[in-house]
N, C-alpha and C positions, 0 to 999 in steps of 0.2 A: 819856747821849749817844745821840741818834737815828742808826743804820746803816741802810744802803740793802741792799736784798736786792744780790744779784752777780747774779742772774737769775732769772725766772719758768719758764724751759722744761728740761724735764730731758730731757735726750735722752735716757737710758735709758727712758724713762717711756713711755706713748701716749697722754697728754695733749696735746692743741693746743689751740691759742687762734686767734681772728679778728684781724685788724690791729686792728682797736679795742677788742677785751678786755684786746690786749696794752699798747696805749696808757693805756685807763683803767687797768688794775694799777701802771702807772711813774707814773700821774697820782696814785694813790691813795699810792706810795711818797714822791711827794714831799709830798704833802699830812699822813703823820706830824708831819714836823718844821715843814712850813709851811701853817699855815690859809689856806682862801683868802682871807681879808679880810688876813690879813699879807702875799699873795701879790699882792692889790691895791690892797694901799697902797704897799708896795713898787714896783708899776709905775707909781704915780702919780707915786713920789717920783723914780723915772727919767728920766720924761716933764719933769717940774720941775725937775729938778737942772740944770740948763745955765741956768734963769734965777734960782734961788735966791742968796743969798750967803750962803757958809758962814759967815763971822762973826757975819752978825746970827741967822740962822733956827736957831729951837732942834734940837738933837740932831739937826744935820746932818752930823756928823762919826758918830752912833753909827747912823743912815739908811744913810749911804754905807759902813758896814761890814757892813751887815747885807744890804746889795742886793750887795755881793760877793760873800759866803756866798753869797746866794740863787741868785746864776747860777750860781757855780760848784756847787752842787749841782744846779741845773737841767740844765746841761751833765752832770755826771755821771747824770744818771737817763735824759736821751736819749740818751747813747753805750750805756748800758745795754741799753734799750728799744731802740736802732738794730740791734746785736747777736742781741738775744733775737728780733726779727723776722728773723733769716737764720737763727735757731739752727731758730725755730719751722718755718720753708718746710724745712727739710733734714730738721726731724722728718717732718715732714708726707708728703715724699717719698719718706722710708725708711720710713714706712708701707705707703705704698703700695706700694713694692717688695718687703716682705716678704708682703705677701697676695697680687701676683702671683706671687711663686716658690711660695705657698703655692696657690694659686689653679692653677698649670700643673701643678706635680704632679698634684693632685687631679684635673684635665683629662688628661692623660696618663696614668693610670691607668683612669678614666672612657672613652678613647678608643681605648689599645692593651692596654686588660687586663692581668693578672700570671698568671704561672703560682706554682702551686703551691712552696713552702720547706718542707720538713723541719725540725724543729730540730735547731738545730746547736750543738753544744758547741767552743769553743775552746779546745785543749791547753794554750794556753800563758797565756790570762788564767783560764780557766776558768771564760769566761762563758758562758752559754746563749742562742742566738738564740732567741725563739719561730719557734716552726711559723705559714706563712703558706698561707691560703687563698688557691684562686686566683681570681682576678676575670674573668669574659668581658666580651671586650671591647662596644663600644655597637655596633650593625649599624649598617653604613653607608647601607643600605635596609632597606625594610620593605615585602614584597611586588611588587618592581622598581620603586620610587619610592624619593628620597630621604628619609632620615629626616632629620626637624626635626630633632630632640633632636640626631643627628650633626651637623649642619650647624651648630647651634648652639655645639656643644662647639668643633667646630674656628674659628670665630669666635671664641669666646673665648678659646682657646688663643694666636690671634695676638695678642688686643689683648693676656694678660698677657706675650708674649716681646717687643711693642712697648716696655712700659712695661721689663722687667728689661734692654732691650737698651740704653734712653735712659737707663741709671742713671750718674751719673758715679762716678766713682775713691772723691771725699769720701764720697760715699752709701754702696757698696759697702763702705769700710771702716766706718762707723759701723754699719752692719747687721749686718755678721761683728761689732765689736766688743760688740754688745748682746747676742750668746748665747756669746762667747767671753773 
């Protein structure tokens, strides 16, 4: 017996797909169980079936059971695929939100520099932080002009707090739940 995958997109994962990779995969799902010449005879038999009569026309009783199956596996592979394309944009999203939290760090370190960490031991886990170097921060000129490289950083500083600020609730928690 032929099974239908439950889904192509893993959210934990950082694979995406395009609307129409996603589509060919549910096309190719359903194409295990049904060829496409059983896929077009089947439509023809649809197309026909309102002027057929079932008494005389052979195996129009085992037609008409087999184009039920067919939709209703059809339906099931586009509720699938209808799914797996919200699953995919939300992946896609929380991509992108985690390379912008990953992205402003990186930018706000680059922009307001660190001071210098000791390592530190903690009493009571008796963990060791390492010792951190300190970073100078980017000059905001260079010789009484702006610096590019500044100008640039904080440019992209906004667009990645634009992207972490339009994140919804859904996102937010599937981000936290993919390292948690």
């Amino acid at each position: 017996m032929i099974t239908f995958a439950e889904s192509h997109v893993d959210l934990m994962g950082s694979i995406t797909f395009s609307n129409a990779q996603l589509t060919r995969r549910w096309d190719q799902e359903l194409g295990k169980k049904w060829r496409p010449e059983v896929q077009d005879n089947l439509r023809d038999f649809n197309q026909l079936k309102a002027s057929l009569d079932p008494e005389t026309f052979p195996s129009y009783a085992y037609n008409d059971a087999l184009l039920t199956e067919f939709i209703t596996d059809k339906q099931t592979c586009y509720t699938r695929m209808m799914v797996d394309l919200g699953k995919n944009q939300l992946l896609i999203a929380t991509l992108a939100h985690e390379a912008a939290v990953n992205r402003k760090a990186e930018l706000e370190l680059l922009i307001n520099g660190r001071a210098a960490v000791a390592e530190v031991l903690d009493e009571f886990d008796q963990v060791v932080t390492p010792a951190v170097e300190a970073v100078e921060p980017l000059a905001a000129t260079i010789e009484g002009d702006d610096n590019p490289a500044y100008a640039q950083a904080v440019a992209d500083l906004a667009a990645a707090d634009a992207v972490i600020a339009g994140a919804s609730a859904e996102l937010i928690a599937l981000a936290t739940s993919r390292y948690f």
